[in-house]
BATOR-748509 format. One line per field, with one value per residue (C-alpha): residue in one letter; residue number from 1; y, x, z. Coordinates in Angstrom, 1 decimal, always signed. Layout:
<pts>
rest = [A / ...]
nr = [NUM / ...]
north = [Y / ...]
east = [X / ...]
up = [Z / ...]
</pts>
This chain:
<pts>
rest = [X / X / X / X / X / X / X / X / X / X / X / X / X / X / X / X / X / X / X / X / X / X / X / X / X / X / X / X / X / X / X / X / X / X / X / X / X / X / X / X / X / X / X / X / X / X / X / X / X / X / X / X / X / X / X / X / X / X / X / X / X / X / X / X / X / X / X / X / X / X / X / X / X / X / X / X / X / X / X / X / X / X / X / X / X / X / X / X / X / X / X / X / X / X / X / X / X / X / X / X / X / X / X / X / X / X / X / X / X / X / X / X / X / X / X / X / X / X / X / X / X / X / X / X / X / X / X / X / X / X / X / X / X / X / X / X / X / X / X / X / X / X / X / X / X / X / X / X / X / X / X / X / X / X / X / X / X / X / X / X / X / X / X / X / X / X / X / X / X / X / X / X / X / X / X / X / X / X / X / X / X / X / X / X / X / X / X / X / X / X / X / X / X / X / X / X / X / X / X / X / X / X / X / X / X / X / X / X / X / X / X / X / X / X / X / X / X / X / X / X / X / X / X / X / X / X / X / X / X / X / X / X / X / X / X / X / X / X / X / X / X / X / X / X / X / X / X / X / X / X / X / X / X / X / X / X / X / X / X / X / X / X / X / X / X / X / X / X / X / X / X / X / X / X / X / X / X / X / X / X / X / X / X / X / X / X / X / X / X / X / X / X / X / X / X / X / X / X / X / X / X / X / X / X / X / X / X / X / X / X / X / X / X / X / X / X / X / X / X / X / X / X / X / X / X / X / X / X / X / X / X / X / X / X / X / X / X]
nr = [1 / 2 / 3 / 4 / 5 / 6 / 7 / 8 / 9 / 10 / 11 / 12 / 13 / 14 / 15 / 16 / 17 / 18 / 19 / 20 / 21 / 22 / 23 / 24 / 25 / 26 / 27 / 28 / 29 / 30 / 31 / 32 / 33 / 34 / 35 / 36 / 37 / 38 / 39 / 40 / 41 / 42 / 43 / 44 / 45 / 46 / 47 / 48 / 49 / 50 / 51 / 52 / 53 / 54 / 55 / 56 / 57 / 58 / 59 / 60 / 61 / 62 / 63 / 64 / 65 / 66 / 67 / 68 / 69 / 70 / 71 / 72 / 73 / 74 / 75 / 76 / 77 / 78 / 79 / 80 / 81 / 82 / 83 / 84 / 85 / 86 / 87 / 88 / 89 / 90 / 91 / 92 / 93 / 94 / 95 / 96 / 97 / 98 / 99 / 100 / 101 / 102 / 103 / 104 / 105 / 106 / 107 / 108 / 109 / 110 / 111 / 112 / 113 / 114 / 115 / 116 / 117 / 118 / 119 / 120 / 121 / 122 / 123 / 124 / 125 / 126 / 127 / 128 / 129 / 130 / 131 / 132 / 133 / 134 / 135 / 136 / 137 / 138 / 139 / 140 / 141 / 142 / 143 / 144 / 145 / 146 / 147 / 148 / 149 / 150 / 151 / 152 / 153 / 154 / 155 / 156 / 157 / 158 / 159 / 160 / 161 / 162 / 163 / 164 / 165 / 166 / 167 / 168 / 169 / 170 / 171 / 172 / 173 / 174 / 175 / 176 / 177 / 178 / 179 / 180 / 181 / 182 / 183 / 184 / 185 / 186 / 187 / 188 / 189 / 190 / 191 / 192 / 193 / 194 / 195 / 196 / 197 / 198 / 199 / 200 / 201 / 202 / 203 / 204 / 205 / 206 / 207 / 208 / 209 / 210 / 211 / 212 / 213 / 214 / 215 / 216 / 217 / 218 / 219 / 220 / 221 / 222 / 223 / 224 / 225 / 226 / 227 / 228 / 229 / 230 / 231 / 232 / 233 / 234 / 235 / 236 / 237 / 238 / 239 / 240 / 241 / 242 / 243 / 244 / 245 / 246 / 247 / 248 / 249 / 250 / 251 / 252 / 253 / 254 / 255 / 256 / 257 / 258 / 259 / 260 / 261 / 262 / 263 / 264 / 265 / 266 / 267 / 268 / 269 / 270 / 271 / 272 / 273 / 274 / 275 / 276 / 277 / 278 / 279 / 280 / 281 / 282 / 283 / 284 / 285 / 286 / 287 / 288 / 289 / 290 / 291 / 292 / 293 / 294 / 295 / 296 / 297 / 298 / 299 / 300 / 301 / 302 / 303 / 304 / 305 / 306 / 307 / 308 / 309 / 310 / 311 / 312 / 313 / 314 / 315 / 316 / 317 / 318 / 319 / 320 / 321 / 322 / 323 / 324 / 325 / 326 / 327 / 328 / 329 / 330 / 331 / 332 / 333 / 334 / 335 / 336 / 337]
north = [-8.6 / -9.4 / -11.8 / -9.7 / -7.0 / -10.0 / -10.6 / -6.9 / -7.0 / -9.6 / -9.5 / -5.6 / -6.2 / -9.1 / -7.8 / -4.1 / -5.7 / -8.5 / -5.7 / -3.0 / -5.5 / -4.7 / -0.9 / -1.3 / -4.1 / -1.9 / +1.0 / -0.2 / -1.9 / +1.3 / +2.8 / +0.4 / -0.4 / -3.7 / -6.1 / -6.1 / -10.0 / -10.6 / -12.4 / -14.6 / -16.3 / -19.2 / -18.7 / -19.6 / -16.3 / -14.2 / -14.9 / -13.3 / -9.7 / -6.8 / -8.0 / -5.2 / -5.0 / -2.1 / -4.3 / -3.9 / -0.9 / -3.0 / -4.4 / -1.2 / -0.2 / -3.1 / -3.7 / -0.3 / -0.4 / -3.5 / -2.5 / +0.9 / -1.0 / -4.0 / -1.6 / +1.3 / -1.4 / -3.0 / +0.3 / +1.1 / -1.8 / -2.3 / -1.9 / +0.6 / -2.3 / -2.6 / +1.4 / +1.1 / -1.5 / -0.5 / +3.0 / +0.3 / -1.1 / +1.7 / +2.9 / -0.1 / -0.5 / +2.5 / +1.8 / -1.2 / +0.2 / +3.5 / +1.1 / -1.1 / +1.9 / +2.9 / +0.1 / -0.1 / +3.6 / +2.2 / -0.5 / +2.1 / +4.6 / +1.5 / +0.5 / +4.1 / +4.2 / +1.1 / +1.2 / +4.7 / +6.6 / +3.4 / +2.4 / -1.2 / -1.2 / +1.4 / +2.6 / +1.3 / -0.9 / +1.7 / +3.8 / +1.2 / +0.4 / +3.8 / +4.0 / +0.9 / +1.6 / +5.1 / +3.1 / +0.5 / +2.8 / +4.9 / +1.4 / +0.5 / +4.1 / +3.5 / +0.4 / +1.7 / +4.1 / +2.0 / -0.6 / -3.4 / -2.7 / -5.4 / -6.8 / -10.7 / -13.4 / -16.9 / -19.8 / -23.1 / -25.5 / -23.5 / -19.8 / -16.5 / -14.9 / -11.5 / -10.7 / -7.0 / -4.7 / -7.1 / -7.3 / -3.9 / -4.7 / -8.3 / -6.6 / -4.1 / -6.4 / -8.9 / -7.0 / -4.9 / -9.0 / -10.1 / -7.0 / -7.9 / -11.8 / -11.3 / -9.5 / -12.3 / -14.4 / -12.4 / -14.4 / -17.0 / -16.3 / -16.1 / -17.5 / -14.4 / -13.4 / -17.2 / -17.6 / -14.2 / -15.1 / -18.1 / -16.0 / -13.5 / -16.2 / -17.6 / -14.2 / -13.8 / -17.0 / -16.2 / -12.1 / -13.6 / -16.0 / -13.6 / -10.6 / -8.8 / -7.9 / -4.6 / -6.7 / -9.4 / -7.4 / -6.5 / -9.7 / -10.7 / -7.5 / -8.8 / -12.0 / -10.9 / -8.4 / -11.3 / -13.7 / -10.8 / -9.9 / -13.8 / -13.7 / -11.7 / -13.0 / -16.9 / -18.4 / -17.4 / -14.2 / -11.2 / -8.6 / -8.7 / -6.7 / -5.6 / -4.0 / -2.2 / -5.0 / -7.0 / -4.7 / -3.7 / -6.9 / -7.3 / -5.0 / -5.9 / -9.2 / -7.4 / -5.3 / -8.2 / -9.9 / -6.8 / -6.0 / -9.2 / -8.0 / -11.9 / -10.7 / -14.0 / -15.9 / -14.6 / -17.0 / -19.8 / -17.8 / -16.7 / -20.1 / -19.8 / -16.0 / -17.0 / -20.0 / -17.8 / -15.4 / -17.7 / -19.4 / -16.6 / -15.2 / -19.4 / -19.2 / -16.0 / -16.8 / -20.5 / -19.1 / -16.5 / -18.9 / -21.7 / -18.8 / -20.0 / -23.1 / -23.5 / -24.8 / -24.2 / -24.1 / -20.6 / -18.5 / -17.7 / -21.4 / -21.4 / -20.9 / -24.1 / -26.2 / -24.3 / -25.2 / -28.5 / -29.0 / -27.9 / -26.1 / -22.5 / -24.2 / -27.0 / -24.7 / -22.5 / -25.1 / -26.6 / -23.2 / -22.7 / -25.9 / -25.1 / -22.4 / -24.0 / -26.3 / -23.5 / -21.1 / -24.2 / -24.3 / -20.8 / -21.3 / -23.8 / -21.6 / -19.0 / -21.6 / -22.9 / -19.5]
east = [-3.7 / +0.0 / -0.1 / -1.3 / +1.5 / +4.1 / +2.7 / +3.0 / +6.6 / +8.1 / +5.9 / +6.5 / +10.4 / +10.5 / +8.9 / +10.9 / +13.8 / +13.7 / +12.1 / +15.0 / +17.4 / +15.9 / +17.1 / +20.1 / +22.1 / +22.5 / +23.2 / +25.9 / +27.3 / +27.1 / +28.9 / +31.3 / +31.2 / +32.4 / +34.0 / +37.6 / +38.8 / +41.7 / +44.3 / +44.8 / +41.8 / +40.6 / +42.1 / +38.3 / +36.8 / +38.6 / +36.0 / +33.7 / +35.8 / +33.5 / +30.6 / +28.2 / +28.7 / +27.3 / +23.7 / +23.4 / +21.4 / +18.5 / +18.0 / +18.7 / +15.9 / +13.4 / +13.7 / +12.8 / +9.8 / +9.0 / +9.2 / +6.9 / +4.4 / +4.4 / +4.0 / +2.2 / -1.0 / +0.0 / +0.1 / -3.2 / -5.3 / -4.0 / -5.9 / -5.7 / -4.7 / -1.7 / -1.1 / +2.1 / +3.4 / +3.3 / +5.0 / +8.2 / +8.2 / +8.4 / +11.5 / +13.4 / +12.5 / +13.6 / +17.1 / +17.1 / +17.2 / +19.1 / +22.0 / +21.5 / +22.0 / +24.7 / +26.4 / +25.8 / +27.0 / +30.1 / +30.1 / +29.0 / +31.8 / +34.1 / +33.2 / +32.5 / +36.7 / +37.5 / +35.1 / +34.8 / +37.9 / +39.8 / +41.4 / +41.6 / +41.4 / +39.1 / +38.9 / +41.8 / +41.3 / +42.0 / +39.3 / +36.5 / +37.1 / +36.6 / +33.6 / +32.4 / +33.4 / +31.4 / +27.9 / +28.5 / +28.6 / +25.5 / +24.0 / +24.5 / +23.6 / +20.4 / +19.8 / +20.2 / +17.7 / +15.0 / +16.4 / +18.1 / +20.9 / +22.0 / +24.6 / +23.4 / +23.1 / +21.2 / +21.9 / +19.5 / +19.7 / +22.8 / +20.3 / +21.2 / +24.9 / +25.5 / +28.9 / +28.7 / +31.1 / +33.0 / +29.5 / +30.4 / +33.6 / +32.1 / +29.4 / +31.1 / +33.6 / +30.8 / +29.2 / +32.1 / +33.3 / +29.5 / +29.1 / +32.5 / +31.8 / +29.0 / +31.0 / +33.6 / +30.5 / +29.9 / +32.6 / +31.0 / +27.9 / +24.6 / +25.9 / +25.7 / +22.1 / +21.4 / +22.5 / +21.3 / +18.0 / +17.9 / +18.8 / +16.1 / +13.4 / +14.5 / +14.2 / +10.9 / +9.8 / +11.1 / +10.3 / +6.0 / +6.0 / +7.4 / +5.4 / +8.1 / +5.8 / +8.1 / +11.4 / +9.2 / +8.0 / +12.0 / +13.1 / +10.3 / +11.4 / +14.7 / +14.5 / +11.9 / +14.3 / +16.7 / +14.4 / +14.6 / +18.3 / +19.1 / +17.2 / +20.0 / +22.5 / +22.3 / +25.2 / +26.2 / +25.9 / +24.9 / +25.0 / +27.2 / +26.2 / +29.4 / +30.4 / +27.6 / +25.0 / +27.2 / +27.7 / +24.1 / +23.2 / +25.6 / +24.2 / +20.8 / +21.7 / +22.9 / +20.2 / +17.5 / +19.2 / +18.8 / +15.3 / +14.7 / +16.3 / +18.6 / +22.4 / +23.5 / +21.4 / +24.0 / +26.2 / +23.8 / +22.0 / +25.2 / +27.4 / +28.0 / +29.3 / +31.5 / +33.1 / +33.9 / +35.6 / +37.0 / +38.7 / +40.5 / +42.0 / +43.0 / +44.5 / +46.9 / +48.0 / +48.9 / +50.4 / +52.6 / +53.1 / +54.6 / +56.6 / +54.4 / +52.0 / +48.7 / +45.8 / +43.0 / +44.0 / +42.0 / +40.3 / +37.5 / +36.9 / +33.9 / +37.2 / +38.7 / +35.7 / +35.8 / +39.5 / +38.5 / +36.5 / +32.9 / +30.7 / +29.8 / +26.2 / +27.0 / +28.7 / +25.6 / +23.2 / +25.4 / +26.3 / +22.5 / +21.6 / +23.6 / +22.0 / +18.8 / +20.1 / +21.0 / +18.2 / +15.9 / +18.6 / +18.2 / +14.0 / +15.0 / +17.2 / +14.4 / +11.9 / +14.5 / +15.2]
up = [-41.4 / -41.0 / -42.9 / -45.9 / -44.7 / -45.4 / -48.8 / -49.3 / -48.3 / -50.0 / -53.0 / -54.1 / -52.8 / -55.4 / -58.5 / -57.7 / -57.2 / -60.3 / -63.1 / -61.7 / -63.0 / -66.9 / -66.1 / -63.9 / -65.4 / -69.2 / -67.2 / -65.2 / -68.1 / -70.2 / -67.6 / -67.1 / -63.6 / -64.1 / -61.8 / -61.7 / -61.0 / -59.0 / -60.7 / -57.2 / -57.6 / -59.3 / -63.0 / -64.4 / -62.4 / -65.3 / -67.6 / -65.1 / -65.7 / -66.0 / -65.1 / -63.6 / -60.3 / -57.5 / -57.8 / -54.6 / -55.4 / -56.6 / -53.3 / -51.3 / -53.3 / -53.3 / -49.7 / -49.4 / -50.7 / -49.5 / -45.9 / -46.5 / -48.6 / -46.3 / -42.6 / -44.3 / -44.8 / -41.0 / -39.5 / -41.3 / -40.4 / -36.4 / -34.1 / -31.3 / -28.7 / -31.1 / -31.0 / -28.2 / -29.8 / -33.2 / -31.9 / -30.3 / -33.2 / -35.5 / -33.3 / -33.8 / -38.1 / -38.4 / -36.4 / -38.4 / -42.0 / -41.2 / -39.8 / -42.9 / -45.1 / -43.4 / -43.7 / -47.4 / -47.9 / -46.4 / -49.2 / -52.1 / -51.4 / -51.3 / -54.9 / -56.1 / -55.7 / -57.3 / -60.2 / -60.6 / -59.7 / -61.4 / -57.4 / -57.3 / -53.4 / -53.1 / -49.0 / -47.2 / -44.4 / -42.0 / -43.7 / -44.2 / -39.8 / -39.0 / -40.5 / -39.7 / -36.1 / -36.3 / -37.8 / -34.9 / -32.1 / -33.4 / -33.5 / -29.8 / -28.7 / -30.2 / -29.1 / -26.0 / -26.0 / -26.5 / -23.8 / -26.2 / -24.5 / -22.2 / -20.4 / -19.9 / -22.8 / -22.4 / -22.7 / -23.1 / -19.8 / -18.0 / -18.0 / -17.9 / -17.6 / -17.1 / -18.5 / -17.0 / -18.7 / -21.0 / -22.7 / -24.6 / -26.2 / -26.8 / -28.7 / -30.5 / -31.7 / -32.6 / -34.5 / -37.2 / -37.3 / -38.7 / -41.2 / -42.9 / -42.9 / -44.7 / -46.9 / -47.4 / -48.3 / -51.1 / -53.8 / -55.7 / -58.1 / -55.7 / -52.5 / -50.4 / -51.4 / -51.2 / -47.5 / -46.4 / -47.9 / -45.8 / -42.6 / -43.6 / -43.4 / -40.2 / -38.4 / -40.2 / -38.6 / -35.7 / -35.5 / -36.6 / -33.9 / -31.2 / -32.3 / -33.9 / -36.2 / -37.6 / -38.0 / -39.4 / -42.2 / -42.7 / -43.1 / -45.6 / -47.7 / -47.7 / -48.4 / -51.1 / -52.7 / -52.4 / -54.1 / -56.8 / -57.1 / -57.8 / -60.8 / -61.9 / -59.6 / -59.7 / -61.5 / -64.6 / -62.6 / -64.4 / -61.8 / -58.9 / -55.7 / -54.9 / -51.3 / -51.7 / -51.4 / -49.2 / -46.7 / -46.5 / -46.2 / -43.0 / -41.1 / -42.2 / -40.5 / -37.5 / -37.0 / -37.2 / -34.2 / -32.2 / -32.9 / -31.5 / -28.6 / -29.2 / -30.9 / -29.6 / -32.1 / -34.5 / -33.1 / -34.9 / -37.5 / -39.0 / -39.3 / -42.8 / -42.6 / -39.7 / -41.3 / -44.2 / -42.1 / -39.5 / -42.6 / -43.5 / -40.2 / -39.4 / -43.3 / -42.5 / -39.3 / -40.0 / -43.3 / -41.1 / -38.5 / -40.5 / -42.9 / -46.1 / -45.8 / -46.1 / -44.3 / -47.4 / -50.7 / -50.7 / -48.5 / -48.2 / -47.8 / -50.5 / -52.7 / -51.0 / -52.3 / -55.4 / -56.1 / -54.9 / -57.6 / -56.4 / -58.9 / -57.6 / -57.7 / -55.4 / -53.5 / -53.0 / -52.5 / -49.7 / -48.0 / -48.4 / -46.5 / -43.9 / -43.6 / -43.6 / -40.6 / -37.9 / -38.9 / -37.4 / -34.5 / -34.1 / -34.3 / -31.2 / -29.6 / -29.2 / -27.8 / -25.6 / -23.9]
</pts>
C-alpha cells in the first residue's frame, strides 16, 4: 500500500511538474520575467540573461499534487490500526507544506519586485528576515503543539544532551540559516534541484523505514517534482526557479527534519547547503578583515570551482555526490541513535 502511495507521489509530481514546463516556460517568457545576471559574476553567465525564471511555481504545484494523490490513496486503503497514526501524521504534512509555502511566498514576493516591478533587489534584507523570522516562529509553535518540540539532541556513542534553554535560539537561528543556504545553492544550472533531490530521497528512505509514512510521501513528491523541474532545469537551463523555488525548497528541507522529529540530521543531510553558505560568510569577513583579499575567487563556492574551471555539470554531479555521501551518513545517523 505505501508503496503504491510513493508511486503515486512521485510519479503524478513528475509528469505535473515536467508537462507544466510546455505551459509555463512560453508564458513567463511572454511576460518577460527573465533573469536579470549580475554583472559580478562569472562574465559567461551573461549569456544566460533573461532566461525565465519564477519556475519554482512548477514545483509548488507538482509537489502538490503529488502529496494529495500520493496520501489521498494511503489514507484510503489504511487500516483502522493505522487510524491514530494517520491523524499524527496528517498534523505534521500539513505543518510541513504550509511552512514550505510559506517560505516560497517569501521567495515569490521577492522576485515579483525584481522581475515585475523592474527592482533589481527586490525585498531588502531587513524585509526578507522579518518574514522569515515570522514563518520560523509559526513553525516552532507548531511543532510544539504536537510535541516536536524539544530541548535535547543525540548524539551516536556520547547519548543524549539536553541543551535546556539555549535549544531555542539554537533552533531558531538553525533553521532562518538552512532556508537561505539553500537559497545560495540555487546559482549554477540544476545544482539546487539536484542536491535537494538527493536530500529528498534520503528523508524518504529514512521517513519509510521509520514509519513516517506522511513525510515519506512528501519527500517522494518532492523529489518527483524535482525529477520534473530538471528536465527543464538541467544545464543549458531553460527555466530558472528563482527565490521562489529556492526558498520553498528550504523550508521544505526544514520541515522534513522535523517531521522526523531529528533537526539535527540537518547538520549532515544538508552539507552541501552549508558549505555554500559557510563560504560566503568566511569570504566577507576575511575580505573585511584583511581590508580586500580573498579566500575564494567567488562565493558561493560552486562559483570558486566555476572560476576554477569546473563545468556547471561537473559542478553538479560533484555537489550531487556529496550529497549522496551524507544522506547515507544521515541513513547511519538514524540507526545509530
Amino acid at each position: 500500500m505505501i508503496r503504491i502511495s510513493f508511486l503515486i507521489a512521485t510519479f503524478s509530481a513528475f509528469l505535473i511538474t515536467a508537462i507544466s514546463g510546455y505551459v509555463f516556460v512560453p508564458w513567463l517568457r511572454k511576460l518577460k520575467y527573465g533573469q536579470t545576471i549580475n554583472e559580478i559574476g562569472p562574465t559567461w553567465h551573461q549569456t544566460k540573461q533573461g532566461t525565465p525564471t519564477m519556475g519554482g511555481i512548477m514545483f509548488f504545484i507538482g509537489t502538490l499534487l503529488g502529496v494529495i494523490g500520493g496520501y489521498s490513496f494511503f489514507v484510503a486503503n489504511a487500516d483502522t490500526l493505522m487510524g491514530e497514526i494517520i491523524n499524527n501524521q496528517s498534523i505534521s504534512l500539513i505543518i510541513s507544506m504550509t511552512t514550505a509555502f510559506a517560505f516560497g511566498l517569501i521567495g515569490f514576493v521577492d522576485d515579483y519586485i525584481k522581475v515585475v516591478k523592474k527592482r533589481n533587489l527586490g525585498l531588502t534584507e531587513k524585509q526578507k528576515l522579518v518574514l522569515q523570522f515570522i514563518v520560523t516562529i509559526g513553525f516552532l509553535l507548531a511543532q510544539y503543539s504536537i510535541g516536536h518540540l524539544h530541548t535535547y539532541v543525540d548524539i551516536p556513542f556520547a547519548g543524549r544532551f539536553d541543551l535546556g534553554f539555549w535549544y531555542y535560539p539554537i533552533v531558531f537561528i538553525g533553521i532562518t540559516f538552512m532556508v537561505n543556504a539553500v537559497n545560495l545553492t540555487d546559482g549554477i544550472d540544476g545544482l539546487c534541484s539536484s542536491v535537494t533531490f538527493v536530500v529528498a530521497l534520503t528523508f524518504l528512505m529514512i521517513s519509510a523505514s521509520y514509519g513516517f509514512y506522511a513525510n515519506s510521501i512528501f519527500a517522494s513528491s518532492l523529489a518527483g517534482a524535482l525529477g520534473g523541474f530538471l528536465v527543464w532545469n538541467f544545464y543549458p537551463a531553460k527555466v530558472f526557479m528563482g527565490d521562489t523555488g529556492s526558498m520553498f525548497l528550504g523550508g521544505s528541507v526544514v520541515a522534513m527534519a522535523w517531521a522526523i522529529n531529528c533537526p539535527e540530521i540537518l547538520v549532515l543531510v544538508g552539507i552541501v547547503y552549508t558549505c555554500e553558505a559557510m563560504s560566503v560568510v568566511i569570504q566577507v569577513t576575511y575580505f573585511k578583515l584583511t581590508h580586500g583579499k580573498r579566500i575564494f575567487k567567488m562565493s558561493p563556492i560552486h562559483h570558486h570551482y566555476e572560476m576554477s574551471g569546473w563545468s556547471e555539470i561537473k559542478i553538479v554531479a560533484v555537489f550531487s555526490l556529496v550529497a549522496v555521501i551524507f544522506g547515507f551518513l544521515s541513513y547511519l545517523y538514524m540507526y545509530m541513535i
